[in-house]
N, C-alpha and C positions, 0 to 999 in steps of 0.2 A: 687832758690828764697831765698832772706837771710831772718832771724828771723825777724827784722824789718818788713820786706813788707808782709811778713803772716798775721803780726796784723791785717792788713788792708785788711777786707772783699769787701771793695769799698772802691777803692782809689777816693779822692777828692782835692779839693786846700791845706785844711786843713793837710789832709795826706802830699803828695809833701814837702811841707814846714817844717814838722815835721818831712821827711827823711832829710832834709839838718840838722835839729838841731842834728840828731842825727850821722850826718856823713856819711849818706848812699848813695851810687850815686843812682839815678834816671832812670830808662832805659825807651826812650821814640822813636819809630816809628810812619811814617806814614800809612796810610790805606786809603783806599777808596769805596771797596765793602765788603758786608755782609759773603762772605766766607771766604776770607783771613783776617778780621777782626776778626772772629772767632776765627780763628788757632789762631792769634799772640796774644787776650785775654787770651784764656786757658793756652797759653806758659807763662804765667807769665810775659808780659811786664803791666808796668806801667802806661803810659800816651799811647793814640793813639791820634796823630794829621791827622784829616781830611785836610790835605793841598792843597794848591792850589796850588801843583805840580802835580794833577791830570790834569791839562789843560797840563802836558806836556808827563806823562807817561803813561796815561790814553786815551788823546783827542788828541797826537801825535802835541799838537802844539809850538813852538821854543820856546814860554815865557809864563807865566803865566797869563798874561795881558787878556786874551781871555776868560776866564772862568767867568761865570756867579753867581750870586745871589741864581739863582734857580739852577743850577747844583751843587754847594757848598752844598745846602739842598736836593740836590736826593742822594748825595755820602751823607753824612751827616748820613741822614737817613735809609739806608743803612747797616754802621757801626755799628751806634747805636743800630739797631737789634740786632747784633752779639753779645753785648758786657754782661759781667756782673760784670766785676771787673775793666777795666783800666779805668782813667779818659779818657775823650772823646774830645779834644779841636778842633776846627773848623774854618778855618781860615776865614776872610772877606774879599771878594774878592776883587781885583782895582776896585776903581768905585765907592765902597757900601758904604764909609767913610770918605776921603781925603775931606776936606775943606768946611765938613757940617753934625755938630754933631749933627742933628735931623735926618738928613738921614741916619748915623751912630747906632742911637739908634734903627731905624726902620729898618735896618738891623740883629743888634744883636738880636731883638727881634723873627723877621721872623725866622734866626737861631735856636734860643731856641725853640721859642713854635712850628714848623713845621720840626726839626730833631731831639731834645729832647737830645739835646749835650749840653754838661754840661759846656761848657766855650766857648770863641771865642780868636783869636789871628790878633792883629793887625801890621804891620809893620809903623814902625819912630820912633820919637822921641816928644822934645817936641812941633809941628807942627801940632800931633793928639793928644794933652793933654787934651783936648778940647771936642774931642768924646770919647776917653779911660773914662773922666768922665762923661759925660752923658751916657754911658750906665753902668757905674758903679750906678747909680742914680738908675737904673732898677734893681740892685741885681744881675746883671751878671757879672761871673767873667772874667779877663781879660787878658791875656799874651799878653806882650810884646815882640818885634822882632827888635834888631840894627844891626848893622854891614855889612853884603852885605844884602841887603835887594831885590829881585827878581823883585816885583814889583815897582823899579826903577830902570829898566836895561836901559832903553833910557836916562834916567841920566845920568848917571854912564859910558854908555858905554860899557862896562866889566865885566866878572863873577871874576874878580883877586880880591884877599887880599883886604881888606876895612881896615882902620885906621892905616897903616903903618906911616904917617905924626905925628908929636906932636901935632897938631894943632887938626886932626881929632880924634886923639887919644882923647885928653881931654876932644871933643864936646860928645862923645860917651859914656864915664862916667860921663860927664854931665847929657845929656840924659837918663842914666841908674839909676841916681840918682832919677831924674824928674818923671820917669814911676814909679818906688818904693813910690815915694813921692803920686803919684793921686794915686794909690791902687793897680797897678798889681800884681797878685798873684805871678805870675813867671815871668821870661825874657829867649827868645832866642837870642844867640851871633854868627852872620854866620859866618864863614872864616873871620876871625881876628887873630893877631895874638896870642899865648899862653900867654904869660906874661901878656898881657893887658885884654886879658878872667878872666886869674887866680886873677889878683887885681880886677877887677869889681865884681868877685865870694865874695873874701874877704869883700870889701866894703860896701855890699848888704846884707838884710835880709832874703832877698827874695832866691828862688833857683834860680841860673843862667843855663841854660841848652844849650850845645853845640853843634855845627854840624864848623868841622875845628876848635873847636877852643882850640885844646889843651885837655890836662887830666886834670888841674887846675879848673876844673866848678863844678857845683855840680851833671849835668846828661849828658847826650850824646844824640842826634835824628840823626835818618838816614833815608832816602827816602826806605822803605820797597821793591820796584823793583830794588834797584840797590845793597843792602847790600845780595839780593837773588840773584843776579846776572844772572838778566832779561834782563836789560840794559847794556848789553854788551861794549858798545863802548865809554862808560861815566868813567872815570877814575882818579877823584881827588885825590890829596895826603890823605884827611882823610878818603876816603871811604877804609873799608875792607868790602872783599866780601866773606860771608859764607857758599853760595852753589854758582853752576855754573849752574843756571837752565837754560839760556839760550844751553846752549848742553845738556842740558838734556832733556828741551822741544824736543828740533832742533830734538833727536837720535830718543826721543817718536812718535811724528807727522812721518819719514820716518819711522819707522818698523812697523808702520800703515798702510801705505798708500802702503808699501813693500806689508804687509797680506793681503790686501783689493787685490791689482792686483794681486800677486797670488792664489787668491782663497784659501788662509789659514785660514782666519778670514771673519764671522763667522764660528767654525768646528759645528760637534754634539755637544758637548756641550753645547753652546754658541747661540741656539734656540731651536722654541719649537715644 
């Protein structure tokens, strides 16, 4: 943990932003249950986003689109037990906010006061300008999400590179400008490409935080089952994978299931 991030007994929006003034990258994972939330607290990471990528690594389903309201606040809450130092962001599921910012605020607030997560995260641009500020209006903080955005995969079509075109490029720093402009504290930039991350990072007050999108940002996010290497068979060019748990689970569960059929486990010791 570098000097910077010691300062900070509880990181908050206020912190985040005051590591980009100060040059400091950001380190920011997923979570979703109270035990491995734990671990990756005490490890000294930074930001935990509760993502609604637990509809996919979690609930085993193709896209994100699936996941609920209420299950966003049972993982939610969850996390938030475990936690005592990272900021806790929490994302609002399909459904909770898209094209009706009462229904959005009444989201973010179920959020807050029933997981007790300290921020929420929305994906678009300027098409949720709309609910990003009304539930800015409630005192909750807000991050932003451009670039491939998951919950418009039936859009889109495609998990490929987002803004490789001038056209889309532009709209995107447009948009990044917009979100900065209503109040988000921070922005995520998914699978974009580097150059156009690194000028949004520059152009921005705010921290820009990346997943694909280059070293040019001000933090990095990685899905916590696959940077563990749970998720085996998922293999993006930005993911590095820092354990291989999935063989190590795999070798755990048979020298189990070995000692249980041979009558190894439990020996003497191991009862009473």
């Amino acid at each position: 943990m570098s000097v910077a991030s010691s300062d900070f007994k509880k990181v908050t929006t206020n912190s985040v932003q005051e590591m980009k003034r100060q040059g400091e990258k950001i380190s920011m994972l997923t979570a979703y249950d109270f035990t491995l939330a734990g671990i990756v607290d005490k490890a000294g990471i930074d930001v935990i986003l509760v993502g609604d990528s637990a509809s996919n690594v979690m609930a085993g389903h193709e896209t994100t689109l699936p996941i609920t309201l209420d299950q966003m606040i049972y993982h939610a809450s969850s996390v938030v037990r475990a936690v005592d130092r990272a900021l806790v962001v929490v994302d609002l599921p399909f459904g909770s906010y898209q094209g009706n910012s009462k229904e959005a605020l009444g989201s973010a607030i179920r959020i807050m006061k029933e997981s007790g997560g300290h921020a929420v995260k929305l994906e678009g641009g300027v098409e949720i300008i709309e609910s990003i500020e009304r539930i800015l209006t409630a005192g909750i903080p807000v991050m932003g999400h451009l670039g491939l955005t998951p919950q418009s995969i039936y859009k889109f079509g495609t998990y490929t590179v987002r803004a490789r075109q001038e056209a889309e490029a532009e709209k995107l720093i447009s948009d990044a400008k917009a979100l900065e402009e209503a109040g988000c504290f921070a922005l995520v930039l998914e699978k974009i490409p580097a150059d156009l991350a690194e000028r949004v990072a520059q152009e921005l007050n705010i921290p820009v935080i990346g997943i694909g999108a280059g070293a040019g940002v001000d933090g990095q996010v990685l899905v916590l089952h696959d940077m563990l290497g749970m998720t085996h068979e998922f293999n993006p060019r930005f993911l590095r994978r820092y354990l291989d748990l999935y063989s190590e689970i795999t070798g755990a569960v048979q020298s189990y299931v070995h000692d249980v059929k041979s009558r190894d486990f439990p020996n003497d010791k191991e009862q009473y």
